[in-house]
N, C-alpha and C positions, 0 to 999 in steps of 0.2 A: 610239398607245396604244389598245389594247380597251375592249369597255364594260366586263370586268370590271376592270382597273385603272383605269378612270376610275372607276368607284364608288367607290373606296374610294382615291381624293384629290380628293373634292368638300368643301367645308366650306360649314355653313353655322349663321347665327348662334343663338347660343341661345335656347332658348324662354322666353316672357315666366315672370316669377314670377304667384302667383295673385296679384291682385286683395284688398285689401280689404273689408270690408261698408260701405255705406255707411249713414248716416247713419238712412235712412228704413227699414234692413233691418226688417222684423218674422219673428219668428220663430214666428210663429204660421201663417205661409204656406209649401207645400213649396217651393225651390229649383226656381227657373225654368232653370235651364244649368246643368252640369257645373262651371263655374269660382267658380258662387256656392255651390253646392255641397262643393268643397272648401274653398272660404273659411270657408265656416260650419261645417263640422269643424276649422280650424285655431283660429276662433272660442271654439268651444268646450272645445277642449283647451289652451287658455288660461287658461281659470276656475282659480283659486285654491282650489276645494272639493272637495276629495279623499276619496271612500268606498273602502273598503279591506273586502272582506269576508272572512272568514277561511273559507279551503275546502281539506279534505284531497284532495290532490293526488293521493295515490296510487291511488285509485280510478279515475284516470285511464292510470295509464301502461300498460296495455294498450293502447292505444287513440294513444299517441304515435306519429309518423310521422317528427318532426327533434326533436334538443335543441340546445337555444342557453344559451351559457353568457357573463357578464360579460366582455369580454373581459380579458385578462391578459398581454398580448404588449406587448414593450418595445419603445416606437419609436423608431424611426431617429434618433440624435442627429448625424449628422453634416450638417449644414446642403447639402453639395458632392455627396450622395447623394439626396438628398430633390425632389421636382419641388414648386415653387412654384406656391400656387394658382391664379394664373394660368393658366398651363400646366392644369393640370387640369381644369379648367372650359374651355378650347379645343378641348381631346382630346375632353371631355365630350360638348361641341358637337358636333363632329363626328362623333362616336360613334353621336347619335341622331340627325345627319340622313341618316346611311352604315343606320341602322335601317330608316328609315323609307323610303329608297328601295331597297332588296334587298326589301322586303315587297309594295311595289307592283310589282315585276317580279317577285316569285315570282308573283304571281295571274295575271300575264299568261301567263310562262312554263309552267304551269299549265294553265292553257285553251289554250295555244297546242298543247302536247307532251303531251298527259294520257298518253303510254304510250310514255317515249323509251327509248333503251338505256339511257342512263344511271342513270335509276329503276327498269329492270330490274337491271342489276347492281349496286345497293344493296341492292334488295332480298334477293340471294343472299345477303347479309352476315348472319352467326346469329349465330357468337360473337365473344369479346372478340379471341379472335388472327384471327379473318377481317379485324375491324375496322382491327387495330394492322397485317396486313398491308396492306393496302389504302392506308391513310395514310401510311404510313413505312415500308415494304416490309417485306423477310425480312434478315434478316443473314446465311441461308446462300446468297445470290446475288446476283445483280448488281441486284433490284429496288429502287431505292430508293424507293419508295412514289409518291404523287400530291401537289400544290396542292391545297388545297382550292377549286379552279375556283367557280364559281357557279351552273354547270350543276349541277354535283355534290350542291350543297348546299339547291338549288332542287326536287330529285327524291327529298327527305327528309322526311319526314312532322316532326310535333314532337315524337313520341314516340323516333325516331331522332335527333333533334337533342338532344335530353338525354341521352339514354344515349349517345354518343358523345363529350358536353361531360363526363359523370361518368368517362367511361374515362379521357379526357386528364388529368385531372385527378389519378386515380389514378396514370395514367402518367407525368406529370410528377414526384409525391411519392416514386415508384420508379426510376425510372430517373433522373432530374433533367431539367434543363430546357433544351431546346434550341431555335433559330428555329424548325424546321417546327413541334415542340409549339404555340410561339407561334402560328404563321399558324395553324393549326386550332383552337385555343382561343379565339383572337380570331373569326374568320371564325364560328363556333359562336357565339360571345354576339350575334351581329348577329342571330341569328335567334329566341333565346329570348324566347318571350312570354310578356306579362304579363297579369294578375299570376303572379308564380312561386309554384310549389309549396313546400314546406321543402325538400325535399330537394335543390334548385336553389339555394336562399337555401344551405343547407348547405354545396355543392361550391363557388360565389363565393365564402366565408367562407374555405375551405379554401384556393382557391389565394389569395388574397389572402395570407394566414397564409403561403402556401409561399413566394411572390415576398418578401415580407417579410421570411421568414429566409434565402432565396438573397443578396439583395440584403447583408444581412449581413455576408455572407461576402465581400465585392465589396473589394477594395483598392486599385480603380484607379477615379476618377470620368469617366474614357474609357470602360471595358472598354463595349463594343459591347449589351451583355445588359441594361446599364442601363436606359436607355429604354421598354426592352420589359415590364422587371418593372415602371417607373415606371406606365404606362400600364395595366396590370392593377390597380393599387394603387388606381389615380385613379377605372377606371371602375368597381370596384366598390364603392370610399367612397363617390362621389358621386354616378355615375348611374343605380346602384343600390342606393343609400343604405345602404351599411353603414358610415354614416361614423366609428364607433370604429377603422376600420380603415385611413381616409384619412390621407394625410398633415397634419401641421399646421404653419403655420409657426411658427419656432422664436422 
């Protein structure tokens, strides 16, 4: 096995929830740590006292970048389709520790190669069909495109790393959904940093929404494609918390 198939079947356990306040908190003192920190925002958005101020919106929408709308999509009722919490929060896990070690070898990789071939020939990449070649070839030859190696995806700045997550995504809602889409759309969310922009929150929203209505369509709780929409569903209700869009149990 390589290190890049070892990355990505390491697991490891979930990260602690925050912490409480405790007893002696005063809140007249700043937040000593990051975890008392979010404690005391969770704290706070607690209180039962709710100001509501009434503000004409529209003088703002020049000025909008994503819209976000209640969701409205009908979830999966069929119990034999659906990944069980469980499951979710495991994938979850591993999800962010398959994160968190592709980030510390990008740095490496990084200082190691600051000017490989590889980040030279990303670089040539302009447009959207240089890209879709590159990944999944041409259909008038014999190329059928690349993995998305680790090299590959290391010699990518973050600005290529979203616009190549928004393309797949586009190209999934177009063309429909196939493993390689998959391996390049997943391999792409390892490396989006937080916190996200909207328009990143936007395209997560959007394939979630797509896997959700492929998944749909799905008449066999074998067919192989399961899994894979399961696991886009999970990571983006849960551990990117668009959870109106996670599964629930029935």
């Amino acid at each position: 096995m390589d290190s890049d198939d070892a990355a990505e079947t390491e697991i490891l356990a979930q990260a602690l929830p925050v912490a409480k306040l405790t007893e002696k908190f005063d809140p007249t003192f700043a937040p000593a740590t990051g975890e008392e920190y979010l404690s005391r925002v969770r704290a706070e958005a607690s209180k039962n006292k709710i100001v509501v101020a009434k503000i004409d919106t529209k003088k703002f929408e020049k000025n909008r970048t994503a819209q976000f709308f209640q969701s409205d999509f009908v979830g999966e009722k069929r119990s034999e389709f659906k990944a069980k919490k469980e499951w979710q929060l495991e994938r979850c896990a591993e999800f962010s520790h398959l994160r968190d070690k592709v980030r510390k070898e990008k740095a490496q990789f990084v200082n190691n190669f600051p000017m490989s071939e590889t980040k030279l020939t990303v670089k040539s990449l302009k447009s959207k069909k240089d890209w879709y070649s590159f990944c999944h070839g041409k259909k008038s030859d014999t190329d059928e495109g690349r993995e998305p190696r680790l090299t590959i995806l290391y010699s990518m700045d973050q600005n290529s790393i979203l616009k190549l997550f928004d393309y797949h995504v586009e190209w999934f809602k177009s063309y429909g959904f196939s493993h390689s889409k998959f391996q390049w759309m997943f391999s792409l969310m390892c490396f989006l940093e937080k916190p996200l922009i909207p328009e990143t929150h936007s395209s997560l929203r959007n394939l979630a929404r797509e896997c959700i209505k492929v998944r749909s369509q799905l008449n066999d709780p074998t067919d192989e494609k399961l899994n894979e929409l399961n696991l886009f569903i999970a990571i983006i209700g849960r551990y990117f918390e668009q959870t109106d869009l996670a599964d629930k149990d029935l």
